[in-house]
C-alpha positions, 0 to 999 in steps of 0.5 A: 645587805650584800651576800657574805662573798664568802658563800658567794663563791663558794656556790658559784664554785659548786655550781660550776663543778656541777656536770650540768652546771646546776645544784638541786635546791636542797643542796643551794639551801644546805650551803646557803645555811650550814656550810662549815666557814660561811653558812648563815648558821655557822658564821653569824653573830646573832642571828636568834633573839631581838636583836638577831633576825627571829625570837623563839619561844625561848627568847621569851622568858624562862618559861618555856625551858622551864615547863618542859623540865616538868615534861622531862622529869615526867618522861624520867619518872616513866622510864622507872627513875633510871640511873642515867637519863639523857636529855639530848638537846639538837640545835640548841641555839644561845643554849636558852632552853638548856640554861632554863631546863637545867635550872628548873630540873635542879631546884625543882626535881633533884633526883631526876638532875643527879641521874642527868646527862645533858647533851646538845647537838649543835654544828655551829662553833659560834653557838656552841660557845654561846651555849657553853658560857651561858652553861657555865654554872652546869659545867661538867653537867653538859656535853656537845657532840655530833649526833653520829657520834652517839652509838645506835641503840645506847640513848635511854632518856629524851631527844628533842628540838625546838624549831631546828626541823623547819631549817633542815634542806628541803627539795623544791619540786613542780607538777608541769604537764609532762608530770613531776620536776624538780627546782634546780638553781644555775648561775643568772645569764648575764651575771654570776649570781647563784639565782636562777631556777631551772626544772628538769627531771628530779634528782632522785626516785625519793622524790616521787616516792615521798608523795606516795609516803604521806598518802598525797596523790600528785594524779588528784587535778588540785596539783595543776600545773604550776603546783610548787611545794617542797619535799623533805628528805632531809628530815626523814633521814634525821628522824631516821638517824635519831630513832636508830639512837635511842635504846628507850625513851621520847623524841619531841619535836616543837616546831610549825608545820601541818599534817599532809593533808594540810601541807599539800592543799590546793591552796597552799600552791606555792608551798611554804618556804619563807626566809627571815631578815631583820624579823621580816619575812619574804620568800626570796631565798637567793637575797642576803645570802649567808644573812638570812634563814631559810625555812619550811614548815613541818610536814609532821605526817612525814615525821610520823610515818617515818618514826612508825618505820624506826620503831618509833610509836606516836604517842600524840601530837598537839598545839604549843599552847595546848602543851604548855597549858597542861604543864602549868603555864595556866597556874602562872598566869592565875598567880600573876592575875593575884599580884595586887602591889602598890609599886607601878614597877612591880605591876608593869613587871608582871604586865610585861612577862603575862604578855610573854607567857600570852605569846607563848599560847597565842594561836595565832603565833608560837602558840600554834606550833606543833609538839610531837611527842614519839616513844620507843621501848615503852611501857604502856604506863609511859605512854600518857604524858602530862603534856598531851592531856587537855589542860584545865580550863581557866 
């Protein structure tokens, strides 16, 4: 597909105002994704969903909102059954989850619900009205904001993201023999298209200092030459600014990523960034400009570290299917396996939504994702969360 012309020129132009007629790749990958009238994020239709360019767990029925409405009520009942209780939804996508969880909590957990605020932090206007049709029968129960508009130290309640920490910019960096370079992306030689890289000196001192912040030595011979991988500042400053608003609670993040030590191996020597089209992906961020997604995965040692900087304790960490194992999901595939009906359309029903809940856990996909669970203010009664314990075997 030809690149939204739009954004197109719009990077063109950032390139050519730049005094050295080059923009970091972090920057390339904040416009390609979110600029305000025609980053992919903002201005596409359906991007999420079968019918978009990737599915989220969410996509797959209404089971993954619904098991962490048992976390949430879980996390409200540990904050000793405050009056008001903030659920602080950032990157809400078709509002899939919120629809889920608002349910669940309402029909299931009523006294949690009436001390409910619902909140979603979304910078797509096309997602936020997605999100407020699909809220509808919770009008008035739901609220969108940006997350600076939410006063530091005021949050009592539980911040939390589905896939959104995979999609904030990253730095693309180099080891070279000369030592640490950046990626930088310039305007193609014989045509005006934002797809050449260039390395030169890194933007900012961050860079260099991450490394030493994850406990990753750039020195050790594995990162030869040629080593290429990405740094995330981004995301601590996000980590940063969510940590500084909440007065008591949780921060949980589902999303794929690794610890350090994983993120930066002699085998991963390309680093991870991947872009998806169409649910197919490649790594050639500079194709379908404005009409694909960008991503990296998750340096989850990064977001630990940080969040331990902000007054934010670890509480644990553990895979998706782990996580939703300990909330439940196991009991609703033992009473699917109990279906016993005589009508082929009920049985191809239930074969249907085991197969969802089986992606749902799958290690090999969603399954292996990872859930950070971080507290702050707590009681160490609050601090053992269902979800983090070892489900039952089945």
């Amino acid at each position: 597909m030809p690149h939204n012309p739009d954004l197109y020129r719009v990077l063109c132009d950032r390139i050519h105002q730049s005094p050295q007629g080059r923009i970091t790749f972090a920057e390339f990958m904040e416009l390609a994704l979110y600029h305000p009238q025609s980053g992919y994020y903002t201005t596409k239709d359906a991007i999420l969903g079968f019918e978009g360019d990737f599915v989220t767990s969410a996509h797959l029925g209404h089971d993954f909102g619904e098991l962490l409405a048992v976390q949430f009520a879980e996390m409200w009942d540990h904050l000793d059954r405050p009056n008001s209780f903030s659920l602080v939804e950032m990157g809400a996508g078709q509002g899939l989850i919120a629809a889920d969880a608002l349910g669940a909590l309402q029909n299931h957990f009523p006294e949690c619900f009436a001390a409910l605020s619902y909140q979603i932090v979304e910078k797509s206007d096309r997602l936020r009205a997605a999100q407020a049709q699909r809220l509808l029968p919770w009008d008035g129960r739901v609220t969108w904001l940006d997350l600076e508009d939410i006063p530091d130290d005021s949050t009592i309640g539980c911040f939390f993201t589905n896939e959104l920490v995979d999609a904030l910019p990253v730095h693309q960096v180099v080891m070279t023999e000369s030592g640490l370079q950046e990626v930088y992306v310039t305007l193609a030689d014989r045509a005006e298209s934002p797809r050449q890289e260039v390395l030169a000196p890194p933007s900012t001192p961050r860079l260099a200092d991450y490394f030493a912040f994850v406990g990753i030595d750039l020195a050790d011979p594995q990162y030869a030459p040629g080593y290429r991988t990405e740094v995330h500042l981004a995301a601590l400053d996000w980590m940063k600014t969510v940590a500084a608003k909440l007065h008591q609670g949780y921060v949980l993040t589902v999303d794929y990523g690794y610890p350090a030590s994983r993120y930066y191996s002699r085998a991963r020597s390309q680093g991870t960034l991947q872009c998806y089209y169409q649910h197919a992906h490649h790594d050639n961020p500079y194709s379908h400009l404005g009409h694909q997604d960008i991503t990296a995965h998750v340096n989850f040692t990064a977001l630990e570290h940080q969040g331990e900087q902000c007054e934010l304790e670890t509480l644990g960490a553990t895979q998706q299917g782990m996580f939703l194992m300990a909330l439940g999901l196991g009991d609703r595939l033992a009473a699917l396996g109990q279906i016993q009906a005589s009508d082929p359309t009920t049985v191809n029903l239930a074969i249907q939504r085991r197969d969802k809940l089986h992606q749902l856990i799958n290690p090999m996909g969603l399954g292996n994702f990872v859930v950070l669970v971080q507290g702050k203010g707590l009681p160490p009664a609050a601090k053992t969360l269902k979800g983090l314990t070892v489900p039952p075997l089945m």
